[in-house]
Backbone as a chain_set.jsonl record, in Angstrom:
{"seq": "XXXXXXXXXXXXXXXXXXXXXXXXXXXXXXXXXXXXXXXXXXXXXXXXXXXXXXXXXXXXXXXXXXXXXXXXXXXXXXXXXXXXX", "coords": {"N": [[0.846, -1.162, 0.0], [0.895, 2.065, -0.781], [1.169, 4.69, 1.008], [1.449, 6.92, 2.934], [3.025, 7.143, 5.724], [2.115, 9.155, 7.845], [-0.634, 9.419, 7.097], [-2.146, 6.954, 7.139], [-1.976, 7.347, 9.94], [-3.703, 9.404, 10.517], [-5.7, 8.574, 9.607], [-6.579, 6.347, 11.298], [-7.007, 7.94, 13.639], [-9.21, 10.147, 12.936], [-11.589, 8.275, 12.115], [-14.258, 7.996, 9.465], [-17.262, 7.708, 8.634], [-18.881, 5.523, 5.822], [-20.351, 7.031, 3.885], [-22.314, 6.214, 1.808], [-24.384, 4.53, 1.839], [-25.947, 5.696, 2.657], [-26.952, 7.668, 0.99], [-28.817, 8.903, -1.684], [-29.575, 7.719, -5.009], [-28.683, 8.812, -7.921], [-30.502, 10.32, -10.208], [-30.067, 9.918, -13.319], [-29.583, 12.337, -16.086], [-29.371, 11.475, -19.208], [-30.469, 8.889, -18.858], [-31.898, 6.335, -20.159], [-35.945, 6.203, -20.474], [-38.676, 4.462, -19.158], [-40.889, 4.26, -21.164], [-39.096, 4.252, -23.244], [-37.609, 2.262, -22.924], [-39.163, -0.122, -22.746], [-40.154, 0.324, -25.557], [-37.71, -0.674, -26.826], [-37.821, -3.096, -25.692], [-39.944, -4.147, -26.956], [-39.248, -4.279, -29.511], [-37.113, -5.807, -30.325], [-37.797, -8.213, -29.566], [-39.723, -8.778, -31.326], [-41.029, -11.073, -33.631], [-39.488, -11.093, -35.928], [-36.857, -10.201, -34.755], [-36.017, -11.914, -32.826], [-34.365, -13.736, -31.979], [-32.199, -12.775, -32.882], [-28.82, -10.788, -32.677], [-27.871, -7.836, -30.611], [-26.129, -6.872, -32.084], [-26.73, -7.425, -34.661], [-29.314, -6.377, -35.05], [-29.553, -3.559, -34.746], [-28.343, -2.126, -37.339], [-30.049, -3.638, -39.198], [-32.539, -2.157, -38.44], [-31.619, 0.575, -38.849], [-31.575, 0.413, -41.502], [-34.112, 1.063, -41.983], [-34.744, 3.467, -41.676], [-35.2, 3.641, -38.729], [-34.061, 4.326, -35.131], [-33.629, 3.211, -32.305], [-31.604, 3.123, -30.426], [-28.852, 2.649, -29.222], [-26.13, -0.035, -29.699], [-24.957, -1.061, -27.645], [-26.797, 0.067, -25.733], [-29.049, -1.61, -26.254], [-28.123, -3.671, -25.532], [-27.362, -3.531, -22.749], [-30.644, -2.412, -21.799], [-31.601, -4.94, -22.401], [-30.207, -6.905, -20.38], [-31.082, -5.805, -17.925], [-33.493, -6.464, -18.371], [-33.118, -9.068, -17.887], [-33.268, -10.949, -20.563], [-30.487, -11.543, -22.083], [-29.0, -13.933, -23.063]], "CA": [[0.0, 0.0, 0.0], [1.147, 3.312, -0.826], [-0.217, 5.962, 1.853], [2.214, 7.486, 3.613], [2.756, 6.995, 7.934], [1.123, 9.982, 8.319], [-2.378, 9.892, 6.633], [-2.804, 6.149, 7.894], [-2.411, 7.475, 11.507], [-4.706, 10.341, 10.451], [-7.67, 7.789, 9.2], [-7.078, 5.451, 12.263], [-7.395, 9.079, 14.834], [-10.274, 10.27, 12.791], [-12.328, 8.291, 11.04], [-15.402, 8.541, 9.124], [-18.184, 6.623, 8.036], [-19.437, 5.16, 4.984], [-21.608, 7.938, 3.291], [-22.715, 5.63, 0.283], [-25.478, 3.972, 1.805], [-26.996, 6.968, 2.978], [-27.194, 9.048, -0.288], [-29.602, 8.687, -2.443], [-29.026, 7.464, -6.489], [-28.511, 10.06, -8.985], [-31.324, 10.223, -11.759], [-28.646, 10.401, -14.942], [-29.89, 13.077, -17.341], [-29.559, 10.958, -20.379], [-31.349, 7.71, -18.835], [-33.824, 5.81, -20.886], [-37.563, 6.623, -19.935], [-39.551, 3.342, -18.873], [-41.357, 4.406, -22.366], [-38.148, 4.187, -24.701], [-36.996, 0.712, -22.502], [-40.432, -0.678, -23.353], [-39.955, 0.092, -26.774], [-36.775, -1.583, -27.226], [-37.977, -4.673, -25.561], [-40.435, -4.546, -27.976], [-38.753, -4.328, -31.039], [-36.224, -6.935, -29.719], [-38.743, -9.235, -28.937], [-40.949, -9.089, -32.229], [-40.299, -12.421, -34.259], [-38.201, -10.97, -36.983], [-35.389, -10.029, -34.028], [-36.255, -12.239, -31.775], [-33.445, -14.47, -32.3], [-30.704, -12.14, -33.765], [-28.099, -10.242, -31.328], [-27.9, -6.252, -31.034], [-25.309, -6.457, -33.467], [-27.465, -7.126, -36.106], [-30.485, -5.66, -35.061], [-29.377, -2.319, -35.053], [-28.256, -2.146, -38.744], [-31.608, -3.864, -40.012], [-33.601, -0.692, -38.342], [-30.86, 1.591, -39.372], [-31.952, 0.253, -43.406], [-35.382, 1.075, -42.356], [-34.206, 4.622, -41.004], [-35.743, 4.096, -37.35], [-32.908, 4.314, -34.529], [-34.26, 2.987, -31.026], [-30.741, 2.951, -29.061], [-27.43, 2.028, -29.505], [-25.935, -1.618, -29.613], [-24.793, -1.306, -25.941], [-27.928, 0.45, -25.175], [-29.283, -2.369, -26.461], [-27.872, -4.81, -24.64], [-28.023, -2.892, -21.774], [-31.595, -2.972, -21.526], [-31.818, -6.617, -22.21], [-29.757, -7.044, -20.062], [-31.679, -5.303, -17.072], [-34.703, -7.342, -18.125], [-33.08, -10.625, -18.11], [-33.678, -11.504, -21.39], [-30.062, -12.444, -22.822], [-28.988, -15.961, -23.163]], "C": [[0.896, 1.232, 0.0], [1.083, 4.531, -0.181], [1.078, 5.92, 2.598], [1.555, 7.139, 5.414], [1.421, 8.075, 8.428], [-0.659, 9.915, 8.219], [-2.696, 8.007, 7.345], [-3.111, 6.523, 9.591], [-3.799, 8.847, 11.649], [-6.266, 9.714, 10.218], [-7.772, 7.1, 10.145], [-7.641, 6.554, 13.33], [-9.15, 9.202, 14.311], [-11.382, 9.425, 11.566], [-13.612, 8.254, 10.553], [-16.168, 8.016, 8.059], [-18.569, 6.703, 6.719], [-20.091, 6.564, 4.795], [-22.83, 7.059, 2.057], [-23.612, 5.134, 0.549], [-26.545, 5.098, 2.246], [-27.861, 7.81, 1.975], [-28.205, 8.09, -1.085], [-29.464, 8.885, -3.993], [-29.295, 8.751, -6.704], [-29.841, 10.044, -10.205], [-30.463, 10.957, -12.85], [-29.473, 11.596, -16.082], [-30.62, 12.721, -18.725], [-30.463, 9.529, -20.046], [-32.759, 7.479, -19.233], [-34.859, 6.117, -20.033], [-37.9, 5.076, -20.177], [-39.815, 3.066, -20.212], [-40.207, 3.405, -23.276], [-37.716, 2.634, -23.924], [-38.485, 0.08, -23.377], [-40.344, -0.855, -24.575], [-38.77, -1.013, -27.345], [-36.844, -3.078, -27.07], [-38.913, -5.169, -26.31], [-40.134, -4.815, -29.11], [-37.95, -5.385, -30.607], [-37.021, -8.539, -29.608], [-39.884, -9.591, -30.243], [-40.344, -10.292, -33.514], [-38.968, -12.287, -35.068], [-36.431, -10.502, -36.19], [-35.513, -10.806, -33.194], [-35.111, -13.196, -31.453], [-31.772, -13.908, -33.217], [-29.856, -10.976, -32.616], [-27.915, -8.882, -31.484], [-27.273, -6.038, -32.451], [-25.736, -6.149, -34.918], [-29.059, -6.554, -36.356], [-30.284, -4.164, -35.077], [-29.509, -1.531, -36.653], [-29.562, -2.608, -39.375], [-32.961, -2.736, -39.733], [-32.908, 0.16, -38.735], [-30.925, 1.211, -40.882], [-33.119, 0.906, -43.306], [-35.596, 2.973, -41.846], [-35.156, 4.581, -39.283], [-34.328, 3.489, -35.845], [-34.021, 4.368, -33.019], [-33.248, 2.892, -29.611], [-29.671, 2.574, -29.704], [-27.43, -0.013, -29.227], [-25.82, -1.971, -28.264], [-26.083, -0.647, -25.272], [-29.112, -0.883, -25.011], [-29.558, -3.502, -25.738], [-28.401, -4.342, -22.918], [-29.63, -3.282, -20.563], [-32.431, -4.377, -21.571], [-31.849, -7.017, -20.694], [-30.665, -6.874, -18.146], [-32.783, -6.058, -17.213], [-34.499, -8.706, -18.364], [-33.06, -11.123, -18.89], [-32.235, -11.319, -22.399], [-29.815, -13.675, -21.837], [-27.489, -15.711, -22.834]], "O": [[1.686, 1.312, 0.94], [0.924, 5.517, -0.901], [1.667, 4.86, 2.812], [0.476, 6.994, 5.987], [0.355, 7.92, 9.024], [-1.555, 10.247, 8.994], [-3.639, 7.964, 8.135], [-4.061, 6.161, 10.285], [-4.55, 9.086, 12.594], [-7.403, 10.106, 10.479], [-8.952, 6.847, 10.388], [-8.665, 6.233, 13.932], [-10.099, 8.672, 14.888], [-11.803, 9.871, 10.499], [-14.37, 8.575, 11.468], [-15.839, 7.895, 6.879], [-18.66, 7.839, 6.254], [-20.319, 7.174, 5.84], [-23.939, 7.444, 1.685], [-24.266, 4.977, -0.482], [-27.765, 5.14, 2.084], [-28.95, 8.376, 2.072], [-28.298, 6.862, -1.062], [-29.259, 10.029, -4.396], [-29.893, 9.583, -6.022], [-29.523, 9.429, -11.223], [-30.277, 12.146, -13.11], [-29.945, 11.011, -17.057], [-31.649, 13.146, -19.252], [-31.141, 9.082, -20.971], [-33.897, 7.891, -19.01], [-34.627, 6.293, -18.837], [-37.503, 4.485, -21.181], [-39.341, 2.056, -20.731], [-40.364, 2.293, -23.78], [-37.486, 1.787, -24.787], [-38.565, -0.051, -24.598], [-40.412, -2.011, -24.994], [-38.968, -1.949, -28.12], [-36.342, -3.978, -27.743], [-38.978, -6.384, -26.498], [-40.781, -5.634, -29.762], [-38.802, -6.274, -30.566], [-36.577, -9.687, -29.598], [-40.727, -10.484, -30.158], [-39.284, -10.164, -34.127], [-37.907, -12.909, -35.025], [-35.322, -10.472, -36.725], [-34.867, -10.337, -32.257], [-35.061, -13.371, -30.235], [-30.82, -14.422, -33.804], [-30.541, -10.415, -31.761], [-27.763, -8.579, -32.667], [-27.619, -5.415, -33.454], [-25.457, -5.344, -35.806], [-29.718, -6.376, -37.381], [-31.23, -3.588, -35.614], [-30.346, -0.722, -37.051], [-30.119, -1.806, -40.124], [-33.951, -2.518, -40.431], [-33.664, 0.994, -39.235], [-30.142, 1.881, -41.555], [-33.481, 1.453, -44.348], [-36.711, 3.487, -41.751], [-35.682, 5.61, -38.859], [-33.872, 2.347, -35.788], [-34.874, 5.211, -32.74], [-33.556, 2.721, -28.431], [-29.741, 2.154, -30.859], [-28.246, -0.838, -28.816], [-26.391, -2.925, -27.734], [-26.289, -0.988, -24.107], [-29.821, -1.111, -24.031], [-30.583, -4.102, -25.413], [-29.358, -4.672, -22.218], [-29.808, -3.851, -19.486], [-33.466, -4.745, -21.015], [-32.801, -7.318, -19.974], [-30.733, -7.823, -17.364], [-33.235, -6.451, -16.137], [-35.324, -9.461, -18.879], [-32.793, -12.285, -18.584], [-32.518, -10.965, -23.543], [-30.12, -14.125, -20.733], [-26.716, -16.662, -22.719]]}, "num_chains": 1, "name": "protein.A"}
């Protein structure tokens, strides 16, 4: 460990609790809306993708010009609803 004599005897004199369970999450700015998740698990989920991996589902709506998320967005929200393999 790296930490100098001093600052360990300074964290054993004073130290000072956890904060992290206290605080309360951040709502991110850019985070999907319930809505736009919904959507994706829909489109993901409708026969013609239902079986094909972000990778290539992206590009087959990007022919059709409709853009629902990124590839890692993608996954992402799979991901959060359980539904890869």
């Amino acid at each position: 460990m790296c930490i100098s004599q001093r600052t360990l005897k300074r964290w054993a004199n004073n130290p000072t609790p956890d904060k992290r369970p206290t605080t309360a999450p951040v709502k991110q700015p850019r985070q999907l809306s319930e809505d736009e998740e919904q959507r994706i698990l829909m489109v993901c989920n409708l026969p013609q993708y239902a079986d094909l991996p972000a990778s290539q589902i992206v590009p087959l709506l990007a022919d059709k010009d409709v853009y629902i998320g990124s590839e890692s967005t993608i996954y992402r929200v799979l991901k959060k609803h359980r539904q890869l393999t």
